[in-house]
C-alpha positions as CSV (number, residue, x, y, z in Angstrom):
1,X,79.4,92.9,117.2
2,X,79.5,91.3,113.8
3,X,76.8,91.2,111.6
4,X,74.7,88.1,110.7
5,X,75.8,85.5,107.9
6,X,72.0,84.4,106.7
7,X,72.4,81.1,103.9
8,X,75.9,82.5,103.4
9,X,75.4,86.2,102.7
10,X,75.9,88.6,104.8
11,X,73.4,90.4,106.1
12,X,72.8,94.3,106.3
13,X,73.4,96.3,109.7
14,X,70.6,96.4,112.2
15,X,70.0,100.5,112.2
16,X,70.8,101.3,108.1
17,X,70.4,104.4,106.9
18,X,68.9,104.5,103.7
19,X,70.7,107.7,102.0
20,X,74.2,106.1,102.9
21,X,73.0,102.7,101.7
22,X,71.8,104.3,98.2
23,X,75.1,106.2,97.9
24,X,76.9,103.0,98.5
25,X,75.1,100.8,95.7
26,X,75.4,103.6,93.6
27,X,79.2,104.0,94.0
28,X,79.6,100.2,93.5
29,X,77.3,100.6,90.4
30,X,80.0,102.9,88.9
31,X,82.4,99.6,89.5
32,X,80.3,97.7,87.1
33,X,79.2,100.2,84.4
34,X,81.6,102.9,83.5
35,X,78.3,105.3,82.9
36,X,75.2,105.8,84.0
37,X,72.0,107.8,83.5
38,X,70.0,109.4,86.1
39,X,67.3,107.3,85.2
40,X,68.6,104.3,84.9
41,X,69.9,105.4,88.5
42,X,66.2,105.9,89.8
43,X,65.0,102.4,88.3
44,X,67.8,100.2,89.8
45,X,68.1,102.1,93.1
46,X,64.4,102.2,93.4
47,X,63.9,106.1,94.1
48,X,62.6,109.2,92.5
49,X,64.7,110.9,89.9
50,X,64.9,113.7,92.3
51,X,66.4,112.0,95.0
52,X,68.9,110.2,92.7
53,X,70.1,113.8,91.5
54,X,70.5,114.8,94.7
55,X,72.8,111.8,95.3
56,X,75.1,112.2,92.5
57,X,75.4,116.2,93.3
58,X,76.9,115.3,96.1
59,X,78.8,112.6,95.2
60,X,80.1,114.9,91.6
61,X,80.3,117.7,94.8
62,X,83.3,115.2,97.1
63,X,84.5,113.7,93.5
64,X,83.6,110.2,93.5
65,X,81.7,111.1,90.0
66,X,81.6,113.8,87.3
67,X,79.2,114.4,84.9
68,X,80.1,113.9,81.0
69,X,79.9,117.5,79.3
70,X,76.9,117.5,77.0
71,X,76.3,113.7,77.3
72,X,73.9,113.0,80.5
73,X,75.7,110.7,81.5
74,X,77.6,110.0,84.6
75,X,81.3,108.5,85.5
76,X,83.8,107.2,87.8
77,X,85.6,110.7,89.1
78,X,89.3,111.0,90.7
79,X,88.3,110.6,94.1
80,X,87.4,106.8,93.2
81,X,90.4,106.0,91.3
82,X,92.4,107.9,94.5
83,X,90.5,104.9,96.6
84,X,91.3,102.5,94.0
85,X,95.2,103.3,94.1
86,X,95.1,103.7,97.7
87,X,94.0,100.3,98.3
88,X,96.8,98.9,96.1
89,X,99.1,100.4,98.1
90,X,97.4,99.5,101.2
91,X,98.0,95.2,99.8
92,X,101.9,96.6,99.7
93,X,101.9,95.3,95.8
94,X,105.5,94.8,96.8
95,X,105.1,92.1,98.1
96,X,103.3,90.3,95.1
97,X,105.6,92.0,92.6
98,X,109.0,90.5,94.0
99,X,109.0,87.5,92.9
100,X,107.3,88.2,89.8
101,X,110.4,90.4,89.1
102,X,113.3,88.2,90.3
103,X,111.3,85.9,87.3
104,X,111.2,88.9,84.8
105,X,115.0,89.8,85.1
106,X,116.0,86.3,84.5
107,X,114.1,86.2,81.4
108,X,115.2,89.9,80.4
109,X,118.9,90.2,81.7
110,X,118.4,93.4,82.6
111,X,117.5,95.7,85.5
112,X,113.8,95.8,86.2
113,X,111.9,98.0,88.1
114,X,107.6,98.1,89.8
115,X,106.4,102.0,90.4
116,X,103.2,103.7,90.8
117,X,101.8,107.2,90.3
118,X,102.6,109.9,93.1
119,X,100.3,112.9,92.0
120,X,102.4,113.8,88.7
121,X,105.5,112.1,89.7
122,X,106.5,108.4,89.7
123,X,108.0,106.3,92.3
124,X,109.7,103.3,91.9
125,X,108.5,101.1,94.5
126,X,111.2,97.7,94.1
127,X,113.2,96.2,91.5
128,X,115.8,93.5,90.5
129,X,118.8,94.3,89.3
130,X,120.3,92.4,86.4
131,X,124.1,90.9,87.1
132,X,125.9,92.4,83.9
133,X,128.9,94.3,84.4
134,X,127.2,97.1,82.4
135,X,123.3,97.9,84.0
136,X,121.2,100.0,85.1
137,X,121.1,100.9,89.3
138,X,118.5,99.9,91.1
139,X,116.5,103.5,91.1
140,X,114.0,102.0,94.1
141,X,112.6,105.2,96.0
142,X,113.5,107.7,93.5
143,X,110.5,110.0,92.7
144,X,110.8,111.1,88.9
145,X,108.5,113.4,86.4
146,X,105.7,110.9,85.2
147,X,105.4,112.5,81.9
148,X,109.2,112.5,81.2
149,X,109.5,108.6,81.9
150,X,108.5,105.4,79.9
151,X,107.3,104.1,83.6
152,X,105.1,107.1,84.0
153,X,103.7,107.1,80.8
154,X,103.1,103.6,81.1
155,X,100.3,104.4,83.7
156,X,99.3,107.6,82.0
157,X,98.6,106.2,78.9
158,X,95.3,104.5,80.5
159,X,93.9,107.9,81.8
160,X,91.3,110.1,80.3
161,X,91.6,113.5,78.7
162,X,89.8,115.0,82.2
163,X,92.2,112.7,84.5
164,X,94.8,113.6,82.6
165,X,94.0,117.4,83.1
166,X,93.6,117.2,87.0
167,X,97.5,116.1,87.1
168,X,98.6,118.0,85.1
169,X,97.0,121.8,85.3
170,X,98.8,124.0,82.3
171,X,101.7,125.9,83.6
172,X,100.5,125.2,87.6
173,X,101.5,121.4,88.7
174,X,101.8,120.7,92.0
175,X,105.1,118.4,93.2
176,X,107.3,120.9,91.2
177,X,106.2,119.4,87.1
178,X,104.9,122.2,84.8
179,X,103.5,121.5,81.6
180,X,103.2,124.2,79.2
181,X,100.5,124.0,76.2
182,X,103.4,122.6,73.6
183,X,104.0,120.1,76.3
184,X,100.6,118.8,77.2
185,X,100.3,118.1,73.3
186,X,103.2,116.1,72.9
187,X,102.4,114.2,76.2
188,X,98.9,113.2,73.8
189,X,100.7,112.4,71.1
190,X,103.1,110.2,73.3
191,X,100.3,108.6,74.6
192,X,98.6,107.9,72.0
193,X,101.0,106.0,70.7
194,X,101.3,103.9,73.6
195,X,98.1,102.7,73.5
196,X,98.1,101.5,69.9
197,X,101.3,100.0,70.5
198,X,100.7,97.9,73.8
199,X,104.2,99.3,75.7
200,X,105.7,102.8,76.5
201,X,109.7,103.5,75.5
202,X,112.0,106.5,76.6
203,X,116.0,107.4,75.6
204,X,117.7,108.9,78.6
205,X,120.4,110.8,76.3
206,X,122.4,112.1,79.3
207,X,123.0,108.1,80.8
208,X,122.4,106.5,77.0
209,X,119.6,104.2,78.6
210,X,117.1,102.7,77.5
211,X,113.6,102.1,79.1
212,X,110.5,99.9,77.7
213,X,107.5,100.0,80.0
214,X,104.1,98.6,80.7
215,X,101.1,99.3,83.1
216,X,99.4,97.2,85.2
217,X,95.8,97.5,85.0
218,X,92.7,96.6,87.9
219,X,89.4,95.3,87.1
220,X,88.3,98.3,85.4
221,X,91.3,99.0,83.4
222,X,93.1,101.7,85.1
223,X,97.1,101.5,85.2
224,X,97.9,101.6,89.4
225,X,101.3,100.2,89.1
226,X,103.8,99.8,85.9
227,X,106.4,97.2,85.0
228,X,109.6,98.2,83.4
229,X,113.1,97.0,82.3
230,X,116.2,99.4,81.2
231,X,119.2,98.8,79.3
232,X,122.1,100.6,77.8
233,X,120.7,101.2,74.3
234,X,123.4,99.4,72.8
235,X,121.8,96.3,74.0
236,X,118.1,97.6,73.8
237,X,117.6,98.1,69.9
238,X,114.0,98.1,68.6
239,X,114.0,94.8,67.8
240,X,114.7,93.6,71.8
241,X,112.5,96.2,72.7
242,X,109.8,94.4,71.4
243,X,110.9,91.2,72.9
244,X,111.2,92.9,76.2
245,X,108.1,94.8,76.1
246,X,106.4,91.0,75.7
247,X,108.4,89.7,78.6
248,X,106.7,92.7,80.5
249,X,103.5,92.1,79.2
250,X,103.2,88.7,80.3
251,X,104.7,89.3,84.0
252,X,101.8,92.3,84.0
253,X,99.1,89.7,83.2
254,X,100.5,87.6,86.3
255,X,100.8,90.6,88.9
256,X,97.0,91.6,87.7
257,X,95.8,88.1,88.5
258,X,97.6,87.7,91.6
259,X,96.1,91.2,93.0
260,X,92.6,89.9,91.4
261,X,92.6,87.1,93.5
262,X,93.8,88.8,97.0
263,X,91.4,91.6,96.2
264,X,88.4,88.7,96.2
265,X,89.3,87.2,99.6
């Protein structure tokens, strides 16, 4: 039986249970704020600073929130941005994303390409190929090393030193990547430099290709998809790099509102 609709809002289940209910709102709190105290927890929730402790433990317990080191203060953890990927997936962002990219290779002329995250690997989910005599395939289920890919990187580039770390555990990756120490710390540098320039880039030497990437961000900022167009490098010189990172940009910015507006209906 449905629940009641009173002056337009719906109202709450006929038998709640209040420690579900409080570990609900304070989930859905974390969607507003990224951190939170444990008092400022009590007060809004409306229970004893004991009883909100015992909440987050068990939500820092199943991973739906950590604990900042030193700082007292509380976070989003992996299992919430798991959910948050997961329901992306669960829209088919295909679906939104085709016609989005039959627009962006018209306007690049080259091949372009929508993947997401698999643990440390990428997939690319659906593309368009461009129609010069020299391009690059359509690479559409192919599973790839995130960190050795513009696409990857695109989406990694958004993640935190700790989310970084659960992906990619030194020396012990699961879904075949290893990172040694040398590696982590040019993955950091690479990243770094992504975020200050706006786009993610990578030379496939062995193919001469060129790739130029960009991530596609929810509500709270998180990459759960990326955008990206590749080209022999004798057509993608810095110079259209930039151009093309724009292009990508912009068809981002169209695929983030058209998943904003599903996700509020």
């Amino acid at each position: 039986m449905p629940d009641a609709v009173t002056n337009g809002t719906k109202a709450g289940p006929n038998y709640p249970i209040s420690s579900v209910d409080n570990a609900l709102r304070l989930v859905l709190m974390l969607r507003d704020q990224p951190r939170l105290r444990l008092s400022g927890i009590a007060a809004t929730l409306d229970i004893a600073p004991s009883t909100a402790h015992r909440l987050l433990a068990m939500l820092v317990h199943h991973g739906f929130v950590r604990q900042e080191d030193g700082m007292g203060t509380y976070v989003a953890g992996s299992a919430l941005l798991d959910l948050g990927l997961a329901a992306v997936r669960n829209l088919d962002i295909r679906t939104y994303a085709r016609p989005i990219l039959a627009d962006l290779v018209k306007k690049t002329d080259e091949t372009v390409h929508l993947a997401q995250l698999e643990g440390s690997r990428i997939r690319y989910l659906a593309a368009a190929e461009s129609g010069r005599p020299l391009r690059v395939a359509d690479r559409t289920g192919q599973l790839l090393p995130a960190h050795r890919t513009a696409t990857g990187k695109a989406i990694l580039a958004s993640f935190t030193a700790r989310q970084l770390d659960e992906i990619f555990c030194l020396d012990d990756v699961g879904g075949g990547a290893r990172l040694s120490p040398a590696d982590r710390e040019q993955l950091d540098a690479e990243l770094a430099e992504i975020r200050e320039r706006g786009y993610a880039t990578n030379h496939f030497a062995a193919e001469d290709i060129v790739s130029v990437a960009v991530g596609v961000r929810d509500h709270r900022g998180a990459s759960i998809a990326s955008l990206n167009a590749s080209a022999p490098s004798s057509r993608m010189t810095r110079k259209r790099q930039v151009a093309v990172a724009r292009e990508l940009q912009s068809a981002a910015a169209q695929l983030e509102d058209l998943l904003g507006t599903v996700g509020r209906t």
